[in-house]
Backbone bond lengths (Angstrom), bond angles and torsions (degrees), N, CA, C in turn:
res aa  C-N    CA-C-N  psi(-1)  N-CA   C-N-CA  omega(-1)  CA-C   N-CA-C  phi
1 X - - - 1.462 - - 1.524 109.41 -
2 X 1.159 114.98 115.02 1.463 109.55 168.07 1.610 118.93 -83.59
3 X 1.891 86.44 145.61 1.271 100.89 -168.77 1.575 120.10 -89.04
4 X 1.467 113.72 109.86 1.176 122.46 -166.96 2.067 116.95 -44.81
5 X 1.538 108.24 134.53 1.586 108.12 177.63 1.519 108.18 -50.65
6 X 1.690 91.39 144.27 1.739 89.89 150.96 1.132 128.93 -67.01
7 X 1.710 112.55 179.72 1.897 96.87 -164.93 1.389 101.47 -83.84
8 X 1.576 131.21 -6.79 1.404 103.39 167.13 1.717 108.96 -86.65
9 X 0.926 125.48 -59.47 1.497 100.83 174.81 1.583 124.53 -19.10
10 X 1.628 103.97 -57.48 1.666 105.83 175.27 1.138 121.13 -59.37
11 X 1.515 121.51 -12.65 1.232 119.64 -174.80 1.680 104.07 -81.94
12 X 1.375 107.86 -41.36 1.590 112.98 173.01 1.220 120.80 -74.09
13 X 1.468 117.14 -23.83 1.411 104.33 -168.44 2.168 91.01 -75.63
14 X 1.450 102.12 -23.42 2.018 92.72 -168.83 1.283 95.34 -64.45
15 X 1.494 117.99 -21.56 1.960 113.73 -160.98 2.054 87.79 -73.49
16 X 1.486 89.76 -60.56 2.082 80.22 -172.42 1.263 103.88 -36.86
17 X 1.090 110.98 -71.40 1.976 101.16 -172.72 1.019 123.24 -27.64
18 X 1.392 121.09 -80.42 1.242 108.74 163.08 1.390 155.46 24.90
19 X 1.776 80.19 -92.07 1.735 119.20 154.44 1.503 123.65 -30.81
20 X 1.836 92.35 -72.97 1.600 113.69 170.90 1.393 128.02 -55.68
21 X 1.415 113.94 -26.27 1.371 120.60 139.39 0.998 139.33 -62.20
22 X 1.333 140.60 -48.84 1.002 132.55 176.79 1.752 108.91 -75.73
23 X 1.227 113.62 -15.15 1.345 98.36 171.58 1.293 118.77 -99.11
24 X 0.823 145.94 7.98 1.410 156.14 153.06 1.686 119.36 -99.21
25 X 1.034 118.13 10.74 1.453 132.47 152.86 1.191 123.46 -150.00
26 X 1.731 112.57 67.03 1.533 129.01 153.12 1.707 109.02 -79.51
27 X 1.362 109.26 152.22 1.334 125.55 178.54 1.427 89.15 -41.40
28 X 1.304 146.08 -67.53 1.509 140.47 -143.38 1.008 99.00 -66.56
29 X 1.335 118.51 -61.34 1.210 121.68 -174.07 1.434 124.84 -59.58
30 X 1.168 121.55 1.90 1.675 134.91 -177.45 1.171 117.95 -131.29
31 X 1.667 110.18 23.30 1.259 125.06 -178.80 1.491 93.08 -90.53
32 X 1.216 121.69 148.53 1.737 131.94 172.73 1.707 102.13 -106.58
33 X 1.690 114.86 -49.71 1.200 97.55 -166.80 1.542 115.26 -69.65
34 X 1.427 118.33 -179.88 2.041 104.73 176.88 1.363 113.44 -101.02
35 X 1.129 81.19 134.26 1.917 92.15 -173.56 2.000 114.69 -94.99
36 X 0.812 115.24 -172.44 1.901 105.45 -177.87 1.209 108.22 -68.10
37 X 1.195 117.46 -40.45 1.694 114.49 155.42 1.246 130.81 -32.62
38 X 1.538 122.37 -51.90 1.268 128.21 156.04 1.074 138.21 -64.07
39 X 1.385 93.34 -35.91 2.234 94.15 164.55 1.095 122.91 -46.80
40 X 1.739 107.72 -46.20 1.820 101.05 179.04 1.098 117.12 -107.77
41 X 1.567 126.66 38.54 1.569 136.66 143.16 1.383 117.68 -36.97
42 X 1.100 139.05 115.55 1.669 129.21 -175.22 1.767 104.57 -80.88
43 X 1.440 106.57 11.11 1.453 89.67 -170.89 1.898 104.75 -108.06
44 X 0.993 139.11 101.63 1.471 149.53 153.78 1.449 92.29 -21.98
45 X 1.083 122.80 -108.31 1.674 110.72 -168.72 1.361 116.75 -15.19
46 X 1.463 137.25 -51.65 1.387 136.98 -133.62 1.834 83.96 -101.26
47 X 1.225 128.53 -10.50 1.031 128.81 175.96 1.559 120.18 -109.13
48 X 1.279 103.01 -11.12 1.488 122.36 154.43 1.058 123.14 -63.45
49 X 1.498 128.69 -47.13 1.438 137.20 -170.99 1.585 95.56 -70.93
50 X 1.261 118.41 -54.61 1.389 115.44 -179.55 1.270 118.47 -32.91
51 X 1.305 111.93 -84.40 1.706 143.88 174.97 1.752 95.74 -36.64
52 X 1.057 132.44 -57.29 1.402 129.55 156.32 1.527 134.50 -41.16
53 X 1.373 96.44 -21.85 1.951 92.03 -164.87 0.964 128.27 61.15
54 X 1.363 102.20 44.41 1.777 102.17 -176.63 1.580 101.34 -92.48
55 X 1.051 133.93 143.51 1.636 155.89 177.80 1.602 92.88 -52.15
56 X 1.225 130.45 151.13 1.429 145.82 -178.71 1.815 85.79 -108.49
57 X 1.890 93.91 139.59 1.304 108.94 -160.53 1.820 87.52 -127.93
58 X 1.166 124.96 6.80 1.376 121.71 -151.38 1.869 105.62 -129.97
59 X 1.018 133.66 104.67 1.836 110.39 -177.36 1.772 96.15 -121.82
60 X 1.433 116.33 71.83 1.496 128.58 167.29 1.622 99.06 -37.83
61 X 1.094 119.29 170.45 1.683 133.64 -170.52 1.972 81.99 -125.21
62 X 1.337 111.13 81.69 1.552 105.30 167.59 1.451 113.77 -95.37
63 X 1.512 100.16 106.02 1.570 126.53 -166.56 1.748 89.79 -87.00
64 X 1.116 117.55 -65.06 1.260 141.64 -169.15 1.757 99.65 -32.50
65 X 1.607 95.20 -78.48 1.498 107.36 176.22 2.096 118.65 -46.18
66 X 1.253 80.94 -36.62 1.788 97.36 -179.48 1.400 112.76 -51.48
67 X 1.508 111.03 -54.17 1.472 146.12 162.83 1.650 102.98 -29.65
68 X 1.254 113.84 -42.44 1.523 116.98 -130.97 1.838 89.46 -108.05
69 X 1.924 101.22 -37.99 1.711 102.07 -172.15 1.363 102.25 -61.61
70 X 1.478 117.62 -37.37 1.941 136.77 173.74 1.465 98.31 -18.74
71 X 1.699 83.66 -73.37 1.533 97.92 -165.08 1.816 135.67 -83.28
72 X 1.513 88.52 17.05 1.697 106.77 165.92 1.367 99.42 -93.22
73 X 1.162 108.44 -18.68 1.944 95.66 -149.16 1.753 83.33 -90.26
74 X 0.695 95.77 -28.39 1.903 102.66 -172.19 1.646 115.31 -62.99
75 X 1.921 84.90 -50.06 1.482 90.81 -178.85 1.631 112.37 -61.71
76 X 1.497 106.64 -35.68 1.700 102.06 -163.52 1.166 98.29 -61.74
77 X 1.641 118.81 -50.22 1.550 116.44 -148.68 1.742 101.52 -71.57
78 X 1.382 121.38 -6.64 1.391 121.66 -173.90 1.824 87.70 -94.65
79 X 1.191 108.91 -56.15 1.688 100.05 -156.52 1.856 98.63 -59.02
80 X 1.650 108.49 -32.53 1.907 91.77 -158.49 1.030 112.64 -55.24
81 X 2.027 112.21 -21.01 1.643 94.54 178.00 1.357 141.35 -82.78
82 X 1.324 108.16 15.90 1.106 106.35 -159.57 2.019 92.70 -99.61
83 X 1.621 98.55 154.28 1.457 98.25 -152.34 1.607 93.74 -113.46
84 X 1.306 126.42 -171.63 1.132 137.60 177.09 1.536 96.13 -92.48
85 X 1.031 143.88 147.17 1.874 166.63 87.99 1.380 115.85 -1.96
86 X 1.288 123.13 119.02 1.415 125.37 -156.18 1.879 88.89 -71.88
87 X 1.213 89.16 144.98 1.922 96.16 154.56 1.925 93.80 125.11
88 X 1.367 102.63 -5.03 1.584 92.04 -151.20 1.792 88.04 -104.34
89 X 1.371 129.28 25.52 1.586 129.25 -172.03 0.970 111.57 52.15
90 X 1.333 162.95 12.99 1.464 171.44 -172.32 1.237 106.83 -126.87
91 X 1.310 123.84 157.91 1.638 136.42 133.43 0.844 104.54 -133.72
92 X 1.553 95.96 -168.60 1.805 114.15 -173.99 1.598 117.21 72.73
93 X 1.230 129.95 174.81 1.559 122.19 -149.00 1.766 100.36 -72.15
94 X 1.266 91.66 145.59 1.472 89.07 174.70 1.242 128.31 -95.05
95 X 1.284 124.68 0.19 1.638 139.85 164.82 1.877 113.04 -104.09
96 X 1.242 104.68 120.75 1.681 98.16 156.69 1.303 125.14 -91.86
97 X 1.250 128.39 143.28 1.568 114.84 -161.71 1.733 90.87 -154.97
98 X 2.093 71.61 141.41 1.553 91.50 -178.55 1.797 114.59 38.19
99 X 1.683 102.66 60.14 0.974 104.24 131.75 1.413 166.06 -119.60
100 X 1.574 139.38 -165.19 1.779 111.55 -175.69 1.630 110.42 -104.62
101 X 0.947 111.73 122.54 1.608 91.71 -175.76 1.329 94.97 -135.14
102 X 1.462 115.98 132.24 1.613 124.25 170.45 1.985 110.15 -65.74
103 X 1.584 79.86 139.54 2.100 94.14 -155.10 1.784 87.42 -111.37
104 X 0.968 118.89 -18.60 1.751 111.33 -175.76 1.764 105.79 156.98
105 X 1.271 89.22 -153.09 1.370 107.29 177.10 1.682 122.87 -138.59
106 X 1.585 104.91 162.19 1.263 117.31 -168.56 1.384 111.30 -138.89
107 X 1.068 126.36 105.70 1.402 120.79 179.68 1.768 123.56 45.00
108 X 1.248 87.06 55.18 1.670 100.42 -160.78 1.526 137.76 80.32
109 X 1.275 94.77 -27.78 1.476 101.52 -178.23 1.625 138.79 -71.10
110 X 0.818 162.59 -117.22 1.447 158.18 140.12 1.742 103.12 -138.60
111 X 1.734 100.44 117.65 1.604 95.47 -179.89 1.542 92.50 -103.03
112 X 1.564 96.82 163.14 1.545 108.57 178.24 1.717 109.41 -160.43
113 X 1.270 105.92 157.52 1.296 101.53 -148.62 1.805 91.07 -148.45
114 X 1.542 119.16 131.57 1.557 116.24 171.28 1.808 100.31 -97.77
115 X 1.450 80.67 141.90 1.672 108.68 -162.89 1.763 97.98 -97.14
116 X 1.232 96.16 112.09 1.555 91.58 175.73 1.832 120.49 -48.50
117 X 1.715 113.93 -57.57 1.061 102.96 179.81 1.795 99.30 -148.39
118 X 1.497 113.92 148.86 1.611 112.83 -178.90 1.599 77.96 -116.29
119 X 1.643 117.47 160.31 1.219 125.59 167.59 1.456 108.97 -122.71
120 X 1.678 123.82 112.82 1.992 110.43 -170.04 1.655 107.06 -71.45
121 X 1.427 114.66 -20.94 1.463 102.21 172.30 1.722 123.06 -51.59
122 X 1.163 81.60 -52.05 1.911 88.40 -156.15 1.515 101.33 -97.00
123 X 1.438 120.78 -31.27 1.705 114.70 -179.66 1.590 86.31 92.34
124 X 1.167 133.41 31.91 1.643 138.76 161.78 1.373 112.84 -63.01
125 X 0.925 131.53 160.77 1.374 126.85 154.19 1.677 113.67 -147.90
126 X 1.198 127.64 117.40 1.913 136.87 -174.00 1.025 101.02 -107.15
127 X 1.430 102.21 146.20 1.401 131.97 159.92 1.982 109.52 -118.39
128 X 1.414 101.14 137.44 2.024 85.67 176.33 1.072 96.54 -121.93
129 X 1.232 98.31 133.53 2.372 119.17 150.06 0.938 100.76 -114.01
130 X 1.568 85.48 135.71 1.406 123.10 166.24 1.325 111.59 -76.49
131 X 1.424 151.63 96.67 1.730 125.41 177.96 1.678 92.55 -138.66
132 X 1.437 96.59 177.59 1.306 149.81 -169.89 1.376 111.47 -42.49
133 X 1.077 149.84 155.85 1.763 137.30 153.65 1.962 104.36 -47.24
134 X 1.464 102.65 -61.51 0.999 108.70 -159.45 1.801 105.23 -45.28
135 X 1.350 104.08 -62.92 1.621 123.43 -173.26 1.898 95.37 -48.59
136 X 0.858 112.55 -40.15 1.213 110.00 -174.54 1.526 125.39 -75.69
137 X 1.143 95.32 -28.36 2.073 112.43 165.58 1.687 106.48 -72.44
138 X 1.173 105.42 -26.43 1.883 116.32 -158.10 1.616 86.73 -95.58
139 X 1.217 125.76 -66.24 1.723 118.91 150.94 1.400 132.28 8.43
140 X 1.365 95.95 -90.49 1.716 116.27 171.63 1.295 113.17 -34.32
141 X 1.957 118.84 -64.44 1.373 123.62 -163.32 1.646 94.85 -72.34
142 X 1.518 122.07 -54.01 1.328 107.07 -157.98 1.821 117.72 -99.75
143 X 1.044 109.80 3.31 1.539 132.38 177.98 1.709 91.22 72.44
144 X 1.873 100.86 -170.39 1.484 102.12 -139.98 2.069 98.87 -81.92
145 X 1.063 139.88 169.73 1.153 155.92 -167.19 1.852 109.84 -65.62
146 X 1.291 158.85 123.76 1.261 168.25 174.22 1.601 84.40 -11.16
147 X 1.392 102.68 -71.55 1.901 113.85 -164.73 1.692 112.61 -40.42
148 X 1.352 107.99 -34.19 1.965 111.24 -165.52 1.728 73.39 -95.28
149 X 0.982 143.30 -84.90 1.845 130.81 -162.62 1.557 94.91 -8.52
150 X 1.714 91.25 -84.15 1.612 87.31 -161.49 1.561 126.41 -39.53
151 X 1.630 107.91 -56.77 1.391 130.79 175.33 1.812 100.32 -21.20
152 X 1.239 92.34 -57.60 2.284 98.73 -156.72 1.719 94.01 -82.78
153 X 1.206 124.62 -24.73 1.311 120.52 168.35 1.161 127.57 -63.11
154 X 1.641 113.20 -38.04 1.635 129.62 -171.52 1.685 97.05 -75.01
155 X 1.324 111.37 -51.05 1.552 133.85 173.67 1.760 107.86 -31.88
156 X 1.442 112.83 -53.87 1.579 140.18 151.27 1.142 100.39 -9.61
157 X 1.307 107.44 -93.25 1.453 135.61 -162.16 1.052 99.53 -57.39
158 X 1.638 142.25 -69.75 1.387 122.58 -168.34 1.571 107.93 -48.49
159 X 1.234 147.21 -28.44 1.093 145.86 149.51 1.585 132.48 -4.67
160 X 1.787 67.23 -76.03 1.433 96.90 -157.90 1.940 101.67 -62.73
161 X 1.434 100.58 -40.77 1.767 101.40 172.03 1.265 126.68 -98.33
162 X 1.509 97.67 26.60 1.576 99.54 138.68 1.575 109.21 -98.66
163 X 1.352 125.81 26.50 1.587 113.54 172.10 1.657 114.20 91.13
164 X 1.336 112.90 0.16 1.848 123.43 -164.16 1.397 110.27 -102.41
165 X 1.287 118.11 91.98 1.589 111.20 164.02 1.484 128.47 -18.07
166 X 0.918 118.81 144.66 1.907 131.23 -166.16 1.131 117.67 -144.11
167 X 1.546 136.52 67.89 1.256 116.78 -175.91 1.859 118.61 -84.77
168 X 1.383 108.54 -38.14 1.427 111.03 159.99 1.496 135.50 -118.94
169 X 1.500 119.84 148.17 1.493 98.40 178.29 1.701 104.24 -100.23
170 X 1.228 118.80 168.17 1.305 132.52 163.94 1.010 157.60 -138.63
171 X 1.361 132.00 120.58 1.568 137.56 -172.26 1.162 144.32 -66.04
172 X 1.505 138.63 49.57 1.398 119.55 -137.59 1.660 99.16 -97.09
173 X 1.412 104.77 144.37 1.656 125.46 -154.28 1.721 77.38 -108.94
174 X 1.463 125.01 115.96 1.490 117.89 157.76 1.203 106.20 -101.73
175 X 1.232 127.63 163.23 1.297 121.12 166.47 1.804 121.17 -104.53
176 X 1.539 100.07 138.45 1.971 90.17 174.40 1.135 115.48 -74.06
177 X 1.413 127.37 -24.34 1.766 118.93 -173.82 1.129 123.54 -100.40
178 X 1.787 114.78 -11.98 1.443 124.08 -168.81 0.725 119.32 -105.75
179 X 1.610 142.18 178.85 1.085 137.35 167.11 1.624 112.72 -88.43
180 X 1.600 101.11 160.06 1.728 88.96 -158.25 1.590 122.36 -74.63
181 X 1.714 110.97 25.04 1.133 132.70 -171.17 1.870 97.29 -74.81
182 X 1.230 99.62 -19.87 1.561 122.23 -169.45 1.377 109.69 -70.45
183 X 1.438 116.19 -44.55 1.290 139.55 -131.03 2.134 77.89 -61.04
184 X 1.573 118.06 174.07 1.384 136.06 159.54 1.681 113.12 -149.43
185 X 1.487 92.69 120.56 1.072 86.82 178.30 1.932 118.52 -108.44
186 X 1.418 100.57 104.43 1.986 102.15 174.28 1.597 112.89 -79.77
187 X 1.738 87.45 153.73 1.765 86.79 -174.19 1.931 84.99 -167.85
188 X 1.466 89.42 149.21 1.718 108.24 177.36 1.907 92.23 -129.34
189 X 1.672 94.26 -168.43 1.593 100.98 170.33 1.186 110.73 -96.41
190 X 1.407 136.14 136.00 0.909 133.43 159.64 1.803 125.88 -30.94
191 X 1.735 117.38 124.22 1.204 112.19 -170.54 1.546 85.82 -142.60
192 X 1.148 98.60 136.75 1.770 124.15 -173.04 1.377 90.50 -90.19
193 X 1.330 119.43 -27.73 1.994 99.93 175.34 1.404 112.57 -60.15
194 X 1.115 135.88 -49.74 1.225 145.04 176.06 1.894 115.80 -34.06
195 X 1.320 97.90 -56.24 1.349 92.77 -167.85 2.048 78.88 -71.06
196 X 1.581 119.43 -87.81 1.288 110.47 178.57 1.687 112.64 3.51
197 X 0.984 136.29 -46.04 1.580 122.93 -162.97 1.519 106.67 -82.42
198 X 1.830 102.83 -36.90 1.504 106.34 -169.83 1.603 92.03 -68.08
199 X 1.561 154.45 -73.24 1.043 157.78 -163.87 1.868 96.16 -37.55
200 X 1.077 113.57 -52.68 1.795 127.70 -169.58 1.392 88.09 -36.22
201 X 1.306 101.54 -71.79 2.139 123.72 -157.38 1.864 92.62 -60.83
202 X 1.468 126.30 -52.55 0.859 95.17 -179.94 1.730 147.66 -100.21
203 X 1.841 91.19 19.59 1.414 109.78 155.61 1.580 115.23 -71.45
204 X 1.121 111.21 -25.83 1.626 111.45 -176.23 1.667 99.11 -85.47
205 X 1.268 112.87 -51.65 1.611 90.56 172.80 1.747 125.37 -48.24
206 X 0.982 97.90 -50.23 1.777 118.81 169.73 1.686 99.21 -46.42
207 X 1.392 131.64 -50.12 1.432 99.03 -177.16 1.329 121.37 -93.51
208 X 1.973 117.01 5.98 1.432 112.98 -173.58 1.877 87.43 -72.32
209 X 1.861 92.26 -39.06 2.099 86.25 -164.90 1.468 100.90 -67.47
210 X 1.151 146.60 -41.59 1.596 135.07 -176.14 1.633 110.34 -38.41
211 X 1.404 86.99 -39.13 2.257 92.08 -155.50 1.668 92.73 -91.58
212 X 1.792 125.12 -18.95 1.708 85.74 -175.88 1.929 84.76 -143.31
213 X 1.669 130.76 32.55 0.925 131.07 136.85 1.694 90.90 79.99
214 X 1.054 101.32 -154.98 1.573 119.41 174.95 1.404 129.81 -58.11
215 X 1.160 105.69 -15.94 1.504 131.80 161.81 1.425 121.88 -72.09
216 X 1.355 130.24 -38.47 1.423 133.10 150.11 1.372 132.09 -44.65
217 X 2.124 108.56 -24.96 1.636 116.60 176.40 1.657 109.34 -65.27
218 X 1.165 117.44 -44.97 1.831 104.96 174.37 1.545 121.70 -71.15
219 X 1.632 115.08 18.13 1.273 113.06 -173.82 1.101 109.31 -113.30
220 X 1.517 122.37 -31.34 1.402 154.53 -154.30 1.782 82.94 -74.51
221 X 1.528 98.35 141.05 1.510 91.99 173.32 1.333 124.06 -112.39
222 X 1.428 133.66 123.73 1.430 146.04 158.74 0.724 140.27 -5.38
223 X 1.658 142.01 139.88 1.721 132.69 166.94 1.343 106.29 -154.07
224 X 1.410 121.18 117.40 1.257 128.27 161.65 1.287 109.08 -45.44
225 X 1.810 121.06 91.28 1.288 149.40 121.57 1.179 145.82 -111.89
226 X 1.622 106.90 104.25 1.604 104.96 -142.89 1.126 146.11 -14.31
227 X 1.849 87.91 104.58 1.509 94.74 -167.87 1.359 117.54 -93.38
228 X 1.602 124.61 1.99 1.323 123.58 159.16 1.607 112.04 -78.85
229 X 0.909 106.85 -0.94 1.800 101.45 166.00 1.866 116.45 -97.35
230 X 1.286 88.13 -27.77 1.890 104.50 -177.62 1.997 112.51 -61.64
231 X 1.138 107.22 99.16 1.523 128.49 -178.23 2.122 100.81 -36.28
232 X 1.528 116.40 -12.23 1.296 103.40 -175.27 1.844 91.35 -115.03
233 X 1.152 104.79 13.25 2.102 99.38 177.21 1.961 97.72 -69.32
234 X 1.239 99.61 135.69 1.517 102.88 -178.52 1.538 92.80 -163.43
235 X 2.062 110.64 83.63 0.765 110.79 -175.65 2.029 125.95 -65.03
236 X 1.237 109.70 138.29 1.370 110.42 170.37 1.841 94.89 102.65
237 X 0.957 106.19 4.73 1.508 112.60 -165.11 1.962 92.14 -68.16
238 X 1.733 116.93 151.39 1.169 120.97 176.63 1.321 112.40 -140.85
239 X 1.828 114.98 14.24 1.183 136.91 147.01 1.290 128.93 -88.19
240 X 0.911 150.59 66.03 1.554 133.17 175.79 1.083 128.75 -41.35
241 X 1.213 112.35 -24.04 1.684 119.71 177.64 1.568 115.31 -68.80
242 X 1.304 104.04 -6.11 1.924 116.29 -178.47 1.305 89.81 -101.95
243 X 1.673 106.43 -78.86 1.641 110.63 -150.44 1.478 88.60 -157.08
244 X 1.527 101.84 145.17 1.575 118.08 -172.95 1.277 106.51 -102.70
245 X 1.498 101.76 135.78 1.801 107.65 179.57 1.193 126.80 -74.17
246 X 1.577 103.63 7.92 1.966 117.00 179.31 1.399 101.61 69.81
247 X 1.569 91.01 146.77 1.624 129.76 173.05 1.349 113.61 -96.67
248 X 1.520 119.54 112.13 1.760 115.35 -172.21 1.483 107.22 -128.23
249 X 1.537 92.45 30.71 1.837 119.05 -176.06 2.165 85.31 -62.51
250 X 1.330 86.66 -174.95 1.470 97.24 -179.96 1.693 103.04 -88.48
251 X 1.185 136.09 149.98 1.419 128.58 -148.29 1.524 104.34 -107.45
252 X 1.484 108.17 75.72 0.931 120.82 -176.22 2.106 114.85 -109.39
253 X 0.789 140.26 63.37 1.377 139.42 -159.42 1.549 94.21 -28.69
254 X 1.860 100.50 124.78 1.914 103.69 149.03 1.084 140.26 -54.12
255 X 1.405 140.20 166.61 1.298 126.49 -154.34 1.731 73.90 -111.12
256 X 1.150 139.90 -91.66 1.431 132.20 -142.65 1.779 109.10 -71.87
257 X 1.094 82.69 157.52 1.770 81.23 -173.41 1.719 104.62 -98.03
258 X 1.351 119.59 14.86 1.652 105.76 152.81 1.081 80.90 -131.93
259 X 1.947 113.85 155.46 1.463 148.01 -156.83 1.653 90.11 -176.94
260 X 1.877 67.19 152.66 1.739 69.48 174.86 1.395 121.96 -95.67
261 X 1.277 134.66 174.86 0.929 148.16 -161.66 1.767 123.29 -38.49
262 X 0.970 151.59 122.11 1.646 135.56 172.81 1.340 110.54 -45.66
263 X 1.066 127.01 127.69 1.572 123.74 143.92 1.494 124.37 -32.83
């Protein structure tokens, strides 16, 4: 028989819940369709399940990400006020923030994606992470991961067809433990191939799942990108067509988009 907590323990263990709830069921995170985030996922399966409708088998406690929605909402409501400086032909705020702008299409549908920040001076366009010391040292030397390219590129494009000049996109690396003396900010020119390629890869995933259904998810090939955060990780799993037992290969994205099966 277990012996029931005292009432302060019980009082903390109702606060975790809570917590663990609410962070594991944010709007993003309970989004099914794929957002620019998902386009440049290197993992075929994890973008399979999507494009499929397969049910999420996974409810991670994303503290991290939780951390991170905090600190968008903060940033926008600090950056929208800031205004344009007479001389520059413009007024009115000089940052747009957190907005939705349709980026293309997916198997008919209309994708759309909220843009952390557009800048009207420069034709900039940001995206912010929040990460780690480590991620942030690994950052610097090797610049940002396949997934944030595409992500701030696709981000671009919804931009760009709303009619808004784009000359660069941008990455800003904040840090959670440091002071923001830390922060790095990466940036290239904006290139419309980029987002174009991510939509390419995941029209081709989209027609292996149309033509053989749920049966195409154990074919689709893998990439160790966190797959303990990924809503279809269902470790020990020997279905794929439910939930995938994750790829903890070296995190290298495959070149063809059918592979065989994970071990």
């Amino acid at each position: 028989m277990t012996t029931p907590p005292d009432p302060f323990t019980a009082f903390t263990n109702d606060v975790d819940a809570a917590i663990r709830h609410a962070t594991s069921h944010q709007p993003r995170s309970l989004q099914q369709r794929p957002g620019p985030s998902d386009l440049g996922c290197p993992c075929d399966r994890k973008l399979g399940y999507q494009l499929a409708k397969v049910p999420r088998v996974h409810w991670p406690t994303a503290w991290y990400s939780y951390l991170g929605v905090a600190g968008h909402a903060q940033l926008a409501s600090d950056l929208a006020r800031v205004q344009i400086p007479p001389g520059f032909g413009l007024t009115g705020p000089r940052f747009l923030v957190e907005q939705k702008n349709l980026v293309g299409q997916l198997a008919g549908d209309d994708i759309d994606g909220t843009s952390d920040l557009y800048d009207r001076l420069t034709g900039r366009v940001l995206d912010w992470k929040f990460v780690g010391n480590k991620s942030l040292k690994r950052y610097r030397v090797h610049g940002p991961p396949p997934q944030y390219k595409s992500q701030i590129h696709i981000y671009g494009k919804g931009w760009w067809m709303r009619g808004l000049p784009i000359t660069d996109v941008v990455i800003a690396f904040l840090p959670r433990t440091q002071d923001l003396s830390a922060r790095w900010y990466w940036h290239e020119p904006y290139d419309e191939q980029v987002a174009l390629d991510a939509f390419t890869r995941a029209e081709e995933v989209n027609e292996v799942v149309q033509v053989l259904g749920r049966e195409a998810l154990p074919l689709l090939s893998t990439t160790a990108a966190w797959c303990e955060s990924c809503p279809y990780f269902l470790p020990g799993s020997t279905d794929p067509r439910i939930g995938c037992p994750g790829d903890f290969s070296l995190p290298t994205p495959p070149s063809p988009i059918l592979a065989t099966a994970s071990p």
